[in-house]
N, C-alpha and C positions, 0 to 999 in steps of 0.2 A: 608512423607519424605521431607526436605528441602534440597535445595544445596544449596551448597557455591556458591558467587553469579562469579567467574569467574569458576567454577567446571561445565564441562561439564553435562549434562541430557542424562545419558544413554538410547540406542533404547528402549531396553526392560521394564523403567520405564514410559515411556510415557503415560501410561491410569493409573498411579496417581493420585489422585483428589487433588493433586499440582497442576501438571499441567494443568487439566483442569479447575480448578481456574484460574490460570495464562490467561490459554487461555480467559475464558470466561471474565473477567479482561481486559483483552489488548483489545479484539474483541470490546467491549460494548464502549472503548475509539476512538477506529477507525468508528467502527457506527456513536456515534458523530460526528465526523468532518464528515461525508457525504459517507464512505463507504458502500456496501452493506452487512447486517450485516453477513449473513451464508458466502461470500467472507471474511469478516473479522475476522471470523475462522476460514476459512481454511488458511490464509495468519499466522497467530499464531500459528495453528499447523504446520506449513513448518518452522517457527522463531524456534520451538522449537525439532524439531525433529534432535538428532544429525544427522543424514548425508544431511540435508538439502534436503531430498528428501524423496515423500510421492507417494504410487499409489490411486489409485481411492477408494479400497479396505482400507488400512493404514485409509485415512480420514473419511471413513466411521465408518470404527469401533473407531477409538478414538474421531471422534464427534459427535459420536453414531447419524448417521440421514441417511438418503437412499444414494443410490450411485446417485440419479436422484437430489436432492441437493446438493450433491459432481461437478457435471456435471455442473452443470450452475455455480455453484460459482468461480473455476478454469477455464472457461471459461471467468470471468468477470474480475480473476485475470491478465491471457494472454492477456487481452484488454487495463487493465492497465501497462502491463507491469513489472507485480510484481512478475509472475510468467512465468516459461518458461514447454513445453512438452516436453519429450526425452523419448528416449528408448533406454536401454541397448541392445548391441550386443547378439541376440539370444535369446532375449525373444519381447516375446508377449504383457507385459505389459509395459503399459505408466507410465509414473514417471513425479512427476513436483516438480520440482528445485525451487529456489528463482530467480526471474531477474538474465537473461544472466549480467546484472551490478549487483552492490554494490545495493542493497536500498535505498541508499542515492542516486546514480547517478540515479535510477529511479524516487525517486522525483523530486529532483533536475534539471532535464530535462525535466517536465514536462511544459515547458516556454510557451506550446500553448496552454494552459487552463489558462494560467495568461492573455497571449495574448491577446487570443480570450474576455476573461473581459474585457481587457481594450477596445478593436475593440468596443465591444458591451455598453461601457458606453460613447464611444464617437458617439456612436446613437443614447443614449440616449439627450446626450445633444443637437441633432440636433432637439428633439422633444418639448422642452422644452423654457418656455421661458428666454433670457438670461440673466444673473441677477440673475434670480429668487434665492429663496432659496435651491429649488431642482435642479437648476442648478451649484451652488454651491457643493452641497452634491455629487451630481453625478460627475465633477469633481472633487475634493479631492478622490472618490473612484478611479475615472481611474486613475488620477496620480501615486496613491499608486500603484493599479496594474502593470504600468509600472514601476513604482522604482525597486519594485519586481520582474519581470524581469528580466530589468538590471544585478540587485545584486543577481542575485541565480547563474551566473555562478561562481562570485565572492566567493562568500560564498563554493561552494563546493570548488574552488581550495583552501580556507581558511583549508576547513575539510580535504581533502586530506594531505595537509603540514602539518596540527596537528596531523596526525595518522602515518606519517612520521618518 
């Protein structure tokens, strides 16, 4: 099945092997840049599930792997921030959400792991001699880290007013 690409992804079509293309697609992109990979399909399957909400059971079956792999990866998402726990009034089971924020604002907010690079490459340059080449290198990194910083509040209120 394909959807049109603003056409919602009905509940019930979700174990498609569209979708789990997609999923396994998007997840392989986020591994890259440094995600945990089985976290980075369960955060695809929550991107793709219309009600944006998935129980422990839901991700198991649609990414067909134990509920004890479902368990650490949702826990790795809540760490980052990508995902939240709740529970529906009256029941029993857990449900996890996308970030209490936009996606973006959990990126976007994440300025203490830019931070913390930067802290940590001006360590580095305390170790180093000054001048040198790899004191060079090592600055121009911190720099960048902090530019980066700076400009990521920037940048969302930019994305915000664009979706305005």
């Amino acid at each position: 099945m394909t959807v049109a690409k603003d056409q919602p992804i009905p509940e019930e079509d979700r174990s498609n092997s569209d979708v789990r293309h997609f999923i396994e697609r998007f997840a392989l992109v986020l591994a890259a840049a440094g995600m945990q990979r089985m976290a980075a399909r369960a955060f695809a399957a929550l991107v793709v599930s219309e009600s944006g909400s998935l129980t422990a059971r839901e991700f198991a079956d649609l990414l067909q792997v134990s509920p004890a792999a479902v368990s650490s990866s949702v826990r790795y998402l809540e760490n980052a921030r990508m995902a939240r726990r709740a529970r529906r009034p009256g029941q029993r089971t857990d449900h996890w959400t996308l970030g209490g924020e936009s996606w973006y604002e959990t990126v976007g907010t994440r300025t203490d792991v830019i931070d913390g690079l930067a802290a940590a490459l001006d360590d580095g340059l305390a170790v180093v001699p000054p001048g040198s080449e790899a004191a060079e290198r090592i600055a121009e990194m911190r720099d960048f880290f902090a530019f980066l910083g700076e400009e990521m509040p920037r940048i969302i209120a930019r994305w915000r007013a664009s979706r305005a």
